[in-house]
C-alpha atoms as an extended CHARMM CRD file, in Angstrom:
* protein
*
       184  EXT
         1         1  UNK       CA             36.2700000000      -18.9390000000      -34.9200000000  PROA      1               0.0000000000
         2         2  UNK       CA             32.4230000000      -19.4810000000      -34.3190000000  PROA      2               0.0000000000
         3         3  UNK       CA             33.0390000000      -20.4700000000      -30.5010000000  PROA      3               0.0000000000
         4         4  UNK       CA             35.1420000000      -17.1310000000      -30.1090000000  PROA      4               0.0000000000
         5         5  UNK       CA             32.0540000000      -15.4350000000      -31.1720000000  PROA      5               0.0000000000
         6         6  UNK       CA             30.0790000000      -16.6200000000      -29.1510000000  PROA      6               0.0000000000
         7         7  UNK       CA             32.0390000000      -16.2540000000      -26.3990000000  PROA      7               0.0000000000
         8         8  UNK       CA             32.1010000000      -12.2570000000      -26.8450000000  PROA      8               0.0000000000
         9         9  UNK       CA             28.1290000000      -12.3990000000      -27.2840000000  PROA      9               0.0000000000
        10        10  UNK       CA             27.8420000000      -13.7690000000      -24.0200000000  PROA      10              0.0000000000
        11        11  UNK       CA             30.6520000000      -11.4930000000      -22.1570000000  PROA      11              0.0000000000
        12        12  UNK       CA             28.6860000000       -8.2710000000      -23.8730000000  PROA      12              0.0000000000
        13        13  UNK       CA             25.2750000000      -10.3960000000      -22.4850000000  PROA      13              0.0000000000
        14        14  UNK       CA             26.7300000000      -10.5370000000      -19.0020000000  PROA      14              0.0000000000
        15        15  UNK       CA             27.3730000000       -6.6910000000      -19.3510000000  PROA      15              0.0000000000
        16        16  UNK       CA             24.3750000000       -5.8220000000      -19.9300000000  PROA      16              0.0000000000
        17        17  UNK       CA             23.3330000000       -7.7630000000      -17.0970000000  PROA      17              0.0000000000
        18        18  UNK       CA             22.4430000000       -7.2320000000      -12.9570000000  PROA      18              0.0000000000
        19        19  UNK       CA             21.5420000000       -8.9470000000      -10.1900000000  PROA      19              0.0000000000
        20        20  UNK       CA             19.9110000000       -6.6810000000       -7.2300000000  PROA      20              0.0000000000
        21        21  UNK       CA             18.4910000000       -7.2300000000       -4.3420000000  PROA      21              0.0000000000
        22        22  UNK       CA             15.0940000000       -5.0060000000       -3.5610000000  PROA      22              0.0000000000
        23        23  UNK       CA             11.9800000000       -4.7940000000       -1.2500000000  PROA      23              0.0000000000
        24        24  UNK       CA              9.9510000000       -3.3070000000       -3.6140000000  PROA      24              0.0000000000
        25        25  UNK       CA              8.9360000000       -3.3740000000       -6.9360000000  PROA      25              0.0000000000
        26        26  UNK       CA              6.0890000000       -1.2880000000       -8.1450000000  PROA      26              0.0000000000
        27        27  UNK       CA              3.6910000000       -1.1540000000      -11.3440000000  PROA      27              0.0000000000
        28        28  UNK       CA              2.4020000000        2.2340000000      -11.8880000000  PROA      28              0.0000000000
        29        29  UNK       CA              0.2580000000        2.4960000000      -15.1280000000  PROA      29              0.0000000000
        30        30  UNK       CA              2.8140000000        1.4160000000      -17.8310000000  PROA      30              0.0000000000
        31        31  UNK       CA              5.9550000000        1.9970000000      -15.8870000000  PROA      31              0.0000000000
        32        32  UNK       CA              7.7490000000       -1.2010000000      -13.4010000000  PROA      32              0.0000000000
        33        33  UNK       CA              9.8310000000        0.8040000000      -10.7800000000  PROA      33              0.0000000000
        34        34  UNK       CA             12.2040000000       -0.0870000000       -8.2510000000  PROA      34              0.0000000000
        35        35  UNK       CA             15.2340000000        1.0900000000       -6.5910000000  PROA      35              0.0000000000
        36        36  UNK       CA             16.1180000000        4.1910000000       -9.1120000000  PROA      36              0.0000000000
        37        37  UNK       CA             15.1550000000        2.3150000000      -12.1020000000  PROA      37              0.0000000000
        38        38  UNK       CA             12.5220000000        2.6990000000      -14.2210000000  PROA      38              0.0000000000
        39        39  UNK       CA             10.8750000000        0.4130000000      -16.8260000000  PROA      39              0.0000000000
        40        40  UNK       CA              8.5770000000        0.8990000000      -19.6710000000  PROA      40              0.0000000000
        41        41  UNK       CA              6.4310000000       -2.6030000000      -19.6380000000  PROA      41              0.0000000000
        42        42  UNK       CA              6.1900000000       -2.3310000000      -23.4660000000  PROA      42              0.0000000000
        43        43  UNK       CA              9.6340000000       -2.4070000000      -23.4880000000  PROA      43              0.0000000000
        44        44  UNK       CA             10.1580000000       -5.6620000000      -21.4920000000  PROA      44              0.0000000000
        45        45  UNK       CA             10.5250000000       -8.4390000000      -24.3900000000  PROA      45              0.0000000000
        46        46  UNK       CA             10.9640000000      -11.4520000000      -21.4740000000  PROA      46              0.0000000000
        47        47  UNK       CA             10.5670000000      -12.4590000000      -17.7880000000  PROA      47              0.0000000000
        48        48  UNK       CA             12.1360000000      -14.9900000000      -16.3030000000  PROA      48              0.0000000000
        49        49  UNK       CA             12.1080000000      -17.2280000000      -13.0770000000  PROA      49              0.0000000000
        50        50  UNK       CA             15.6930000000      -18.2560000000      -12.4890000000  PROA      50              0.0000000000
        51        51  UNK       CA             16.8320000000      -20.6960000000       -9.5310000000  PROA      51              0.0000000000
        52        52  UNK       CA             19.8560000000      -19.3230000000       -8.2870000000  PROA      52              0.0000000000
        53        53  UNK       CA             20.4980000000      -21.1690000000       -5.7960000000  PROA      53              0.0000000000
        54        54  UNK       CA             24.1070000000      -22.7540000000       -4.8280000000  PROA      54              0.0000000000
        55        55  UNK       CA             25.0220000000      -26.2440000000       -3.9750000000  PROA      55              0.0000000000
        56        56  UNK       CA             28.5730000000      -25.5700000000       -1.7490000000  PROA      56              0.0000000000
        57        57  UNK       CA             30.0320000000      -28.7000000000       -2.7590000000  PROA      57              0.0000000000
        58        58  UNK       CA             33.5230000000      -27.7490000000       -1.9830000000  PROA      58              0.0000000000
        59        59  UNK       CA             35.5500000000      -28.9720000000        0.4640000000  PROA      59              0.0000000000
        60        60  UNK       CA             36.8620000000      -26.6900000000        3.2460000000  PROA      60              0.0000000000
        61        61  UNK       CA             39.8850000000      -24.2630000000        2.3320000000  PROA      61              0.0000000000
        62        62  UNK       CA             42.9350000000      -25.8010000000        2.4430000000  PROA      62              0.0000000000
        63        63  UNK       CA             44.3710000000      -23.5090000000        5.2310000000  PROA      63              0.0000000000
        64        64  UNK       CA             41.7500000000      -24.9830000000        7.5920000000  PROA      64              0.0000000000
        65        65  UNK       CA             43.3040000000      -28.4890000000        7.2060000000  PROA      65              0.0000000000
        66        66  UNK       CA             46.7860000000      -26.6780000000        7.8490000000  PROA      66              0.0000000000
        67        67  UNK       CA             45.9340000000      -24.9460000000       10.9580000000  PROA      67              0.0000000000
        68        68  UNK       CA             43.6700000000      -28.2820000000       12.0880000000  PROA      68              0.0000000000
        69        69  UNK       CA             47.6430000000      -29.9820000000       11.3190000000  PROA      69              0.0000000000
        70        70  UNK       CA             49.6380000000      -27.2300000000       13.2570000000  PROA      70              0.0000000000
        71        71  UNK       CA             47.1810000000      -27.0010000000       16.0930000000  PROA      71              0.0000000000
        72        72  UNK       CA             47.4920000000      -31.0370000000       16.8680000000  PROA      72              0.0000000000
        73        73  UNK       CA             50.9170000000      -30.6070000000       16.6930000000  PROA      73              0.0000000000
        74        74  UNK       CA             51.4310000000      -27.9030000000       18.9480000000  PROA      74              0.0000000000
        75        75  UNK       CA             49.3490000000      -29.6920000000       21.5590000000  PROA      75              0.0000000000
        76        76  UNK       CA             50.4840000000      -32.9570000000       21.1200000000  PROA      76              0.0000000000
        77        77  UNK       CA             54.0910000000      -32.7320000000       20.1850000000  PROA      77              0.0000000000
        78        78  UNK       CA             55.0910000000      -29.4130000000       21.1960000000  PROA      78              0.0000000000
        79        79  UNK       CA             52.9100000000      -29.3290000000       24.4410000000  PROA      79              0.0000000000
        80        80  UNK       CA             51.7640000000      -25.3470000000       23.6080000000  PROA      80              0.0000000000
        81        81  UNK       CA             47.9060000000      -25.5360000000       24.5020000000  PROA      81              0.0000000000
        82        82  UNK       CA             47.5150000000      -21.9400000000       24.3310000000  PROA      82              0.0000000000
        83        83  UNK       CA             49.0140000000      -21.3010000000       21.5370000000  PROA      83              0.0000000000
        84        84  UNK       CA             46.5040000000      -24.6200000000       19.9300000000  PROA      84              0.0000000000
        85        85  UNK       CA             43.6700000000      -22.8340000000       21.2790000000  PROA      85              0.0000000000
        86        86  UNK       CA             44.1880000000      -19.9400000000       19.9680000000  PROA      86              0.0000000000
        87        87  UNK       CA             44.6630000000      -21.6650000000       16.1160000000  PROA      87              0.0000000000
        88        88  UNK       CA             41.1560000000      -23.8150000000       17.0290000000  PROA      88              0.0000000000
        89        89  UNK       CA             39.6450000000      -20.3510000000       17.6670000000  PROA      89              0.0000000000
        90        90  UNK       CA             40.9260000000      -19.3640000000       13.9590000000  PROA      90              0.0000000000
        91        91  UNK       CA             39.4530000000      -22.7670000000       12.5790000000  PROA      91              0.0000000000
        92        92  UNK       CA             36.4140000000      -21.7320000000       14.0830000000  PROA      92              0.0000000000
        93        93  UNK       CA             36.2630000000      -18.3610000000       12.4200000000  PROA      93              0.0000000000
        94        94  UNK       CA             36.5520000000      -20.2330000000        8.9280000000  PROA      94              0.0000000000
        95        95  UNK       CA             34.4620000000      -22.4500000000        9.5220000000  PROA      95              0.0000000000
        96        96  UNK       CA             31.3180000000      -20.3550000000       10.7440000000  PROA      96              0.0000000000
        97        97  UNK       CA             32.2080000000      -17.9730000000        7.8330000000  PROA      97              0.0000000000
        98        98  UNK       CA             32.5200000000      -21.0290000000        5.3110000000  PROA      98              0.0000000000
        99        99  UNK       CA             28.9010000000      -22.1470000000        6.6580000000  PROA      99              0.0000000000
       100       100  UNK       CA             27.3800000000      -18.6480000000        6.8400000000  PROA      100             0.0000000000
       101       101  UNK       CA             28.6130000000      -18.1880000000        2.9940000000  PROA      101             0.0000000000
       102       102  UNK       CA             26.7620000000      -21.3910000000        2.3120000000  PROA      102             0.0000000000
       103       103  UNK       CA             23.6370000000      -20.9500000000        4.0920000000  PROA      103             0.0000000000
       104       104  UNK       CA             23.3580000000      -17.6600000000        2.4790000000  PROA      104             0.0000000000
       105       105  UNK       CA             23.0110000000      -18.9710000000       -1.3700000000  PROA      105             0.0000000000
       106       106  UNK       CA             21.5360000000      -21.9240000000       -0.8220000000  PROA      106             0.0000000000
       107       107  UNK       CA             18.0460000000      -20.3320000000       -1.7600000000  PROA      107             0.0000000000
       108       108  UNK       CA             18.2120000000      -17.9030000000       -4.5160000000  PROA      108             0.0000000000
       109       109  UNK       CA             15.6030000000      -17.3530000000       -6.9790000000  PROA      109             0.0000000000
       110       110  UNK       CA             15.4480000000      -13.9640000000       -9.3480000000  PROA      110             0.0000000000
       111       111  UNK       CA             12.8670000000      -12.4500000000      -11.3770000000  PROA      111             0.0000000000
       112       112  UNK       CA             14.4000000000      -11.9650000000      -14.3140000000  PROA      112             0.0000000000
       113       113  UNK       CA             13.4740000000       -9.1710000000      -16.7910000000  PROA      113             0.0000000000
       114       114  UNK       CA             15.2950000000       -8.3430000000      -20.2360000000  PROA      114             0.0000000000
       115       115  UNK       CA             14.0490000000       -5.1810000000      -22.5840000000  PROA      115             0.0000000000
       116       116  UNK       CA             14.2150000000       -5.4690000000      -26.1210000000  PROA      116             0.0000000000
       117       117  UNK       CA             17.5640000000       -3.6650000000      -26.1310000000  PROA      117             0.0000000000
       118       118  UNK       CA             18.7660000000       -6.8930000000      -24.8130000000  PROA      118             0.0000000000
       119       119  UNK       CA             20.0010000000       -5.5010000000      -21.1520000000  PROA      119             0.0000000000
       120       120  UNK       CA             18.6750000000       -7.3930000000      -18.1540000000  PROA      120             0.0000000000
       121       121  UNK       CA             18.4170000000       -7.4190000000      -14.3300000000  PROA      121             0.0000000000
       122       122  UNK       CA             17.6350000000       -9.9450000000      -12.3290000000  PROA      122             0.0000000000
       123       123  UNK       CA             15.6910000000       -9.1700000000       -8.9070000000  PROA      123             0.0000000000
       124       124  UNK       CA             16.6510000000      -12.0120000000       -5.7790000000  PROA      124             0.0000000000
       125       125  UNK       CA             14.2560000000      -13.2700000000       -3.3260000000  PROA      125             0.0000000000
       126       126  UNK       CA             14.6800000000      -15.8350000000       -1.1830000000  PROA      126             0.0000000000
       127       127  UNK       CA             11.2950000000      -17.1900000000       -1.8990000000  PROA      127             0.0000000000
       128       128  UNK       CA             10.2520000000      -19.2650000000       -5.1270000000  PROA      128             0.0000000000
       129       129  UNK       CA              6.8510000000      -19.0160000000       -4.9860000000  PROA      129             0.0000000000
       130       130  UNK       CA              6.4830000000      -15.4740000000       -4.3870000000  PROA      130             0.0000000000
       131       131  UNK       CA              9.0240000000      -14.9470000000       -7.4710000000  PROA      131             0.0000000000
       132       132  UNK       CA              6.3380000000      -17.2430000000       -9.4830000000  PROA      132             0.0000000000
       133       133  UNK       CA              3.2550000000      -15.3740000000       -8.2880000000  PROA      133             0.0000000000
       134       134  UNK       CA              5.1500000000      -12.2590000000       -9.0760000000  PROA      134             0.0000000000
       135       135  UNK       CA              5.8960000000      -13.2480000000      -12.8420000000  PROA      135             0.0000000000
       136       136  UNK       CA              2.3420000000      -14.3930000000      -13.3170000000  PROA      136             0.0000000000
       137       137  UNK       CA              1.2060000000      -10.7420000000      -12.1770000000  PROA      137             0.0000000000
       138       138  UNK       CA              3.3090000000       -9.2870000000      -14.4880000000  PROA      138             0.0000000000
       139       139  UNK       CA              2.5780000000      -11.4100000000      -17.5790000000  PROA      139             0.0000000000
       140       140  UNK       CA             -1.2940000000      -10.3210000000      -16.8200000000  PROA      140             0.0000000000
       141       141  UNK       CA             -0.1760000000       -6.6680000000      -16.2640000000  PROA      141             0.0000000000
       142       142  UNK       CA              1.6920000000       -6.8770000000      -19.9120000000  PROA      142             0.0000000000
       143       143  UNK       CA             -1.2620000000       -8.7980000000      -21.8360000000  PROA      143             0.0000000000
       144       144  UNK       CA             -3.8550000000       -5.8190000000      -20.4460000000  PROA      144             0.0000000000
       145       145  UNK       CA             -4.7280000000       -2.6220000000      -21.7700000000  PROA      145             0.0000000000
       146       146  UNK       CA             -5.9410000000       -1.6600000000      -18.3530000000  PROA      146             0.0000000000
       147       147  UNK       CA             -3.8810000000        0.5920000000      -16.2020000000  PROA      147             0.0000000000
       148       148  UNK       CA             -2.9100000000       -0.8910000000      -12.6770000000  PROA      148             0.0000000000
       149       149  UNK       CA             -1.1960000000        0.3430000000       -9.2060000000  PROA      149             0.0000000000
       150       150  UNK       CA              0.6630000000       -2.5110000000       -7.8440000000  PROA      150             0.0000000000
       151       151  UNK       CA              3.2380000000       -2.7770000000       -5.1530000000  PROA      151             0.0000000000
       152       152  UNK       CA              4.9660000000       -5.8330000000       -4.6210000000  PROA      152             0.0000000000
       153       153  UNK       CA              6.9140000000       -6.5790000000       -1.4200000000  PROA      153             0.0000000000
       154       154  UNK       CA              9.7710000000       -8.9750000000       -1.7180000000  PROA      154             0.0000000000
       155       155  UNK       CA             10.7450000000       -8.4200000000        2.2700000000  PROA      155             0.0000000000
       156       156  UNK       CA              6.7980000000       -9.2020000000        3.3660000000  PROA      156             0.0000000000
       157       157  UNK       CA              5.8620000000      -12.0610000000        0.4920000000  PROA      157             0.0000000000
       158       158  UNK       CA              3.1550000000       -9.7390000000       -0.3950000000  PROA      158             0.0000000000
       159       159  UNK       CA              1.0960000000       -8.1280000000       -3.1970000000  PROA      159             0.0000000000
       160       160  UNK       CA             -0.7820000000       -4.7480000000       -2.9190000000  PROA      160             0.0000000000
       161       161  UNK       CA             -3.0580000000       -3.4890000000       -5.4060000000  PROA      161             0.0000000000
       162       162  UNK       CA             -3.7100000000       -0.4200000000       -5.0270000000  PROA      162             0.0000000000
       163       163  UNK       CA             -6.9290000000        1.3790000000       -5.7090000000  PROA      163             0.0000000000
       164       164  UNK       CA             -8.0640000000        3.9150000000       -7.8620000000  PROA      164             0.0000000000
       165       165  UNK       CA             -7.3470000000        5.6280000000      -11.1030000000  PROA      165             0.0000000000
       166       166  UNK       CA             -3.1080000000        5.9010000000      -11.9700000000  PROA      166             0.0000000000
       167       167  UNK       CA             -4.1870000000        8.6650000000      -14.2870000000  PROA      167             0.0000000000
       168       168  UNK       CA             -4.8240000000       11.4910000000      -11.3820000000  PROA      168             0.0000000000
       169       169  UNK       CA             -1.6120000000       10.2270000000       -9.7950000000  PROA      169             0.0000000000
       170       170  UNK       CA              0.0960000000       12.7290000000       -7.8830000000  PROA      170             0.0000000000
       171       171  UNK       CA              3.2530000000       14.5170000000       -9.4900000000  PROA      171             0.0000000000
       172       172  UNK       CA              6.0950000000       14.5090000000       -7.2400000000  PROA      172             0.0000000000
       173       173  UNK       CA              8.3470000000       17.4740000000       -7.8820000000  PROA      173             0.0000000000
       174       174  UNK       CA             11.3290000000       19.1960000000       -6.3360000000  PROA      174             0.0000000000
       175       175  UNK       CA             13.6620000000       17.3940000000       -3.6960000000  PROA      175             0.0000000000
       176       176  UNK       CA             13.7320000000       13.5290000000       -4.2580000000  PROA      176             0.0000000000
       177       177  UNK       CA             15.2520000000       11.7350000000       -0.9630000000  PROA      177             0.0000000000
       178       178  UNK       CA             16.2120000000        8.0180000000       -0.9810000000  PROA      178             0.0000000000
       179       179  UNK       CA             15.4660000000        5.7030000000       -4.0690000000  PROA      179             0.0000000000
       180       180  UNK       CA             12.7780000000        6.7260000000       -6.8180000000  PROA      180             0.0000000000
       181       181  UNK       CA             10.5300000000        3.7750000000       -5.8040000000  PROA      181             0.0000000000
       182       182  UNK       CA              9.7850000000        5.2620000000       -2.2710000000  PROA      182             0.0000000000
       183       183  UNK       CA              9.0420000000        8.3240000000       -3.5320000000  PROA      183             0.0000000000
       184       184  UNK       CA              6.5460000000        6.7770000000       -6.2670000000  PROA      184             0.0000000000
């Protein structure tokens, strides 16, 4: 009975939870923002640095070792090259999708931040060290009283402070186009 338990803990857990990909994340006095999200940093109980990254250790599908099959035997035993070709062609396809797939989560890492109401997203970046240097900012951003203007670029691998007093921030009002963090 215990393991069922747990079992719905972690299904409501993995509700509550997101992966996104963004460009920007910004700190602006006490508030994290990106995309159309906004966080209150005394609200974030955790960050995280998660590898996500994917070892493809399958084997190819099992219809590309059919058509690899049907197109020998149409050449060889049926003598229909064209028709072979055109099933090579298809083996191709799957195969530069298969490999595309692969090289595409092979390096994952997320930034991963959970409030005290237990929901949590996770940000991706391709880059592990940035996603580091990012945490470290924000663990120094949560353990100071001081106010800060920060922009971080996932796309660029880069961290802007920006100057000045948040305080006498502009107040955006009206018409908001595009996601709240570009209009921050």
């Amino acid at each position: 009975m215990a393991d069922n338990t747990f079992s719905m803990k972690q299904l409501v857990s993995d509700a509550r939870s997101k992966e996104i990909d963004i460009d920007t994340l910004k700190v602006r006095g006490k508030t994290l923002i990106f995309g159309n999200s906004i966080f209150y940093i005394p609200n974030i109980s955790r960050i995280d640095v998660h590898d996500l990254s994917i070892e493809n250790e399958k084997s190819l599908p099992w219809y590309f070792w059919l058509l690899l099959i049907t197109s020998f035997l149409l050449y060889f035993v049926f003598e229909q090259a064209l028709l072979s070709v055109v099933f090579i062609a298809l083996m191709g396809l799957i195969l530069y999708n298969y490999l595309l797939k692969d090289r595409q989560f092979r390096n994952r890492y997320g930034l991963g931040i959970t409030l005290n109401s237990g929901s949590s997203t996770t940000m991706i970046s391709p880059y592990l060290d940035f996603v580091k240097e990012v945490a470290v900012v924000l663990y120094n951003i949560m353990n100071s009283e001081e106010d800060k203007s920060i922009n971080f670029h996932f796309d660029e691998r880069k961290i802007v402070e920006i100057g000045g007093d948040v305080s006498g921030s502009t107040v955006v009002s009206g018409h908001v186009a595009g996601d709240i963090v570009n209009s921050i």
